[in-house]
C-alpha positions, 0 to 999 in steps of 0.5 A: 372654460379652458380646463384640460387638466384637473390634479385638484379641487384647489383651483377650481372656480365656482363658474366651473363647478357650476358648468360641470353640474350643469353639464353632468345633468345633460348627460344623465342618461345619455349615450353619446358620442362626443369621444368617439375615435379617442382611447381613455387610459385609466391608470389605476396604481391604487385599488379602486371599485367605483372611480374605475369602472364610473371612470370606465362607464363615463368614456364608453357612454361618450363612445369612446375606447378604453385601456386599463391598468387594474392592478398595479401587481400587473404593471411595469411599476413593480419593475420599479418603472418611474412615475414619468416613464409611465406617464410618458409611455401611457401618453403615446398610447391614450388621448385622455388619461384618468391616474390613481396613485398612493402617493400625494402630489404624484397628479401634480408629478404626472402632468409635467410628462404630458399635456393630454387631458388628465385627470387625478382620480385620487392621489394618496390622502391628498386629493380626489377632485372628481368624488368632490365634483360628483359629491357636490353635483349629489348636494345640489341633487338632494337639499338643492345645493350648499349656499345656506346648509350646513354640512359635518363630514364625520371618521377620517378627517385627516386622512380623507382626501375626499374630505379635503377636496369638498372642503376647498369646493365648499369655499366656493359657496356659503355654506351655513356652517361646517361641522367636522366631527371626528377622533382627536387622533384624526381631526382635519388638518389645519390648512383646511381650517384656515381655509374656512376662516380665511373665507368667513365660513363659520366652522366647529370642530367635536367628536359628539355626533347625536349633539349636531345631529339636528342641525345637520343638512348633509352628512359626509360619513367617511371610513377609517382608513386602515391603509393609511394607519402604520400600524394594525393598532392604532387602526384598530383602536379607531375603528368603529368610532363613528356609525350611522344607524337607524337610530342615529338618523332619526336624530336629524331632519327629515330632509337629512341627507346621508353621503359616503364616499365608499367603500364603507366598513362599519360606519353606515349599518345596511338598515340605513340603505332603505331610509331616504336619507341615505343618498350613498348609491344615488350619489355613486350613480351620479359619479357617472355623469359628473365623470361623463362631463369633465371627459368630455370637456377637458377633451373638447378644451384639447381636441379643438 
């Protein structure tokens, strides 16, 4: 595995993704220093909670220093500084740079500025292939993994990028079926169903959630993203679509799991944080040491 830089979950192979659970298990706990003496830039040009600080969280566990843009009102780019001139400055500063940006394909721009270990933490609606990393690595945790499940990813499907990573990653194992349940307004883009019947992955798309509830394995709660609306309207007229209650769980199995990529608004009620089927938090912990195993190899693949 020589992977030094990862933009997206499209060209992942199941060898890697297997390495990288294997690894993030490893280290569950563990303090290191396998970065010790190299800088972590996370260059966060969007805003962001749980990837930033389990970014951050990863490379001080590895021993390593960071630096940070938080804010991106604090930043040159409000200067109107091009993506390359940062990329390239961030580039004499850091060993490893982990980039959040609103636009899709800015990863892809990015990494024609430098060859340092990269990592996209999130780029517009297009992809966040760490959250698919960490969401399968919580997958295998919870039910033992994909092969013979089946999981419904349910809100924003088409502009969920965590959505659209998991669905490339998913096409790596054979899931039982895939249910995508969502408004028609926001149903997943069509590549992503091409995807699943180029590969034989029987699918089903509905905006009924109680009727799939009891043949669901995994569910992947999404929020409607008020973000990516164009107007306050339209948000609004989605919002609240989808929610997961008390009552709604125990539709499904016993052995159900609930997953969220958070932040979450309305879509998962608090009552639902004490049933064991909700693994949300279980999921954001295991962030950290999916996020620990990919610095610390895509570093070693470079720093050789």
């Amino acid at each position: 595995m020589e992977r030094t830089q990862l933009t997206t979950s499209a060209n992942l192979t199941r060898e890697e993704v297997d390495f990288f659970m294997e690894e993030a298990e490893r280290l569950r706990g563990k303090n290191t220093e396998d970065l010790k003496g190299k800088v972590v830039a996370t260059v966060f040009l969007e805003p962001s909670t749980r990837t930033r600080l389990s970014f951050e969280t990863a490379a001080h566990r590895l021993g390593s220093s960071v630096i940070t843009i938080a804010d991106p009102k604090t930043s040159s780019v409000t200067k109107g500084e091009t993506l390359a001139d940062t990329i390239r400055v961030v580039d004499k500063y850091a060993d490893i740079i982990v980039m959040r940006h609103p636009t899709s394909g800015a990863a892809e721009e990015a990494i024609n500025y430098t060859d340092k270990p990269f990592l996209n933490a999130g780029d517009g609606p297009n992809q966040h292939p760490t959250q698919s990393l960490l969401d399968i690595y919580t997958i295998k945790r919870e039910v033992g993994g994909i092969d013979g499940k089946t999981i419904a990813f349910i809100g924003d499907l088409k502009y969920g990028r965590t959505v659209h990573s998991l669905t490339y990653i998913l096409c790596l194992y054979n899931p039982k079926k895939v249910i995508y349940i969502s408004p028609n307004e926001l149903r997943v883009p069509e590549k992503y169903i091409q995807m699943l019947k180029d590969k034989g992955i029987e699918f089903e798309e509905t905006n009924d959630l109680d009727a799939k509830m009891p043949e669901i394995d995994v569910v992947y709660m999404t929020r409607i993203q008020q973000e990516r609306f164009e107007s306050e309207a339209e948000y609004v007229k989605l919002k609240g679509s989808y929610i997961m209650t008390p009552e709604t769980v125990k539709l499904g199995k016993e052995s159900l799991r609930i997953l969220h990529p958070l932040p979450r608004v309305d879509e998962i009620t608090p009552e639902v944080d004490d049933m064991i089927q909700s693994a949300c938090f279980r999921q954001v912990e295991n962030g950290v040491y999916m996020r620990m195993a990919l610095l610390k190899n895509l570093s070693k693949n470079y720093y050789k």
